[in-house]
C-alpha positions, 0 to 999 in steps of 0.5 A: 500500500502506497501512502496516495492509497491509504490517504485514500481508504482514510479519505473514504471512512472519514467521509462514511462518518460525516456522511452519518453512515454506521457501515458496521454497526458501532453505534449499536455497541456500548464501548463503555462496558467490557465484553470479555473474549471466551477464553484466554487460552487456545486449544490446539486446533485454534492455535494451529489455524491462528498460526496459520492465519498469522504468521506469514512472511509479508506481514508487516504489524509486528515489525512496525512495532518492532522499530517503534520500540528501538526508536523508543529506546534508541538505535543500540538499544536491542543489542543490549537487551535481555527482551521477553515476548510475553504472550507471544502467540506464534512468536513473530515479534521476538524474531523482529527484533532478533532480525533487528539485533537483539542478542537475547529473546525469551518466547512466552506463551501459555499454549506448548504449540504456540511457544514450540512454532515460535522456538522452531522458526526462531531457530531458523534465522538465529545467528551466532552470539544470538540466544534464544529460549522457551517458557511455557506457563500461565502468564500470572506464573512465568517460571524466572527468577525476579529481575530477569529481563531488561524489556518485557514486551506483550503484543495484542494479548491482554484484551484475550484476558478474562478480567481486569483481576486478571490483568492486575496479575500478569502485569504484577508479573511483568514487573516482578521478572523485569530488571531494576530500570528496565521496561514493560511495554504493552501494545494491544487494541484500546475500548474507548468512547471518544470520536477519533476512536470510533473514526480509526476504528471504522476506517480500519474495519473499511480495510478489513475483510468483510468475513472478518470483521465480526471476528474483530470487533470483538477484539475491541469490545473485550480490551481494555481502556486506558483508564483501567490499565492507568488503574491497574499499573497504579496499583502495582508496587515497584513502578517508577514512572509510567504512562498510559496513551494513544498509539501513533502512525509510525514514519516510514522510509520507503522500504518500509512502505514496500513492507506495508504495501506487500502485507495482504492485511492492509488495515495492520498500519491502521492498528498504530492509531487510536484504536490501540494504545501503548503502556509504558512502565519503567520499574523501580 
């Protein structure tokens, strides 16, 4: 997708909005109130055709979050990390940044097929001096000594989560198995009540395959919003600093436009808008 093409599809959904059109419903939903997912965890032949549907080589959303992260934390900054891929479903992040330089990944998923493909396809791109592992567990359990990470990362997994309680314990953990200083970033779909999402929202789904937007929008009715992830940090011992926002359209060079243009999922640059949110903490 060219930048002339996506200013044109943005073109076409602001204009459903002012023209009071409601192509998808939303208006129908109450954003206000969470309507958890049914469950947390895939069983083996959902997590097999999740990473079927997910993990091909064109797509471009774990990359892009990839490179917001080293800008985030500097050009040298994953070379020096100890990063955990917390709920890392299939894995793809963790090879992002391996490919980006980063020296040490952890892949953590509570689902054994979702950790073994993700150890099984980093394997296969990891060079010398690169380290890799596995950790299958609960998320609210992660077998690791306290201190251990320099960054714990988690992709579009929390709004899979039950309840808020539930989210209060794995961030807990999060931060347990972090380092003095080092960081949490959450990256995942937001619930939200206010007209920019609704615009992001309906302009993503405009770009979303029509047989799949009934399985997306429950992604969104089930996450959670900023003010109960605001909530949930502050409740959390051992947080030095954090904040909680809107994610935002990356800047991209050419070629990463050509990444873009070549993912056959056009709406995943629209997931940096203010349908997802981003929680950065750094610990005590």
């Amino acid at each position: 997708m060219e930048r002339d093409e996506l200013k044109q599809l943005n073109q076409t959904g602001t204009a459903a909005l002012i023209d009071g059109a409601d192509p998808f419903g939303l208006r129908g939903f109450d954003f206000s109130i969470r309507v958890p997912e049914k469950s947390e965890i895939f069983d083996e032949e959902e997590a097999k055709a999740y990473i079927e549907g997910c993990d091909y080589p064109e797509t471009a959303d774990d990359l892009l979050l990839a490179l917001e992260v080293q800008r985030m934390f500097g050009p040298d900054s994953l070379s020096r990390m100890r990063i955990l891929d917390a709920m890392c479903g299939p894995g793809r992040l963790g090879r992002e940044f391996l490919g980006l330089g980063a020296q040490s990944v952890v892949f953590h998923d509570g689902d054994a097929t979702m950790t073994s493909h993700a150890m099984d396809e980093a394997a296969k791109a990891v060079v010398i001096g690169q380290h890799i592992d596995i950790v299958t567990s609960p998320v609210e359990n992660i077998p690791v000594p306290d201190n251990t990470f320099d960054l714990v990362i988690c992709h579009n997994a929390t709004h899979q989560m039950a309840n808020i309680d539930r989210l209060e314990m794995a961030m807990r953990e999060f931060v347990r198995v972090t380092a003095p200083l080092g960081h949490i970033v959450v990256a995942d779909y937001q619930r939200s009540t206010t007209p920019n999402f609704f615009r992001a929202l309906e302009e993503r789904l405009l770009c979303t395959r029509p047989e799949i937007v009934p399985l997306l929008i429950p992604s969104f009715t089930a996450a959670f919003s900023k003010q109960e992830f605001g909530s949930v940090v502050c409740a959390i011992p051992m947080v030095r600093k954090f904040m909680v926002t809107d994610a935002e359209t990356p800047t991209l060079t050419q070629k990463m436009w050509e990444r873009v243009g070549a993912d056959p999922v056009k709406g995943h640059l629209m997931d940096f808008s203010p349908i997802s949110l981003r929680v950065i903490i750094q610990k005590e």
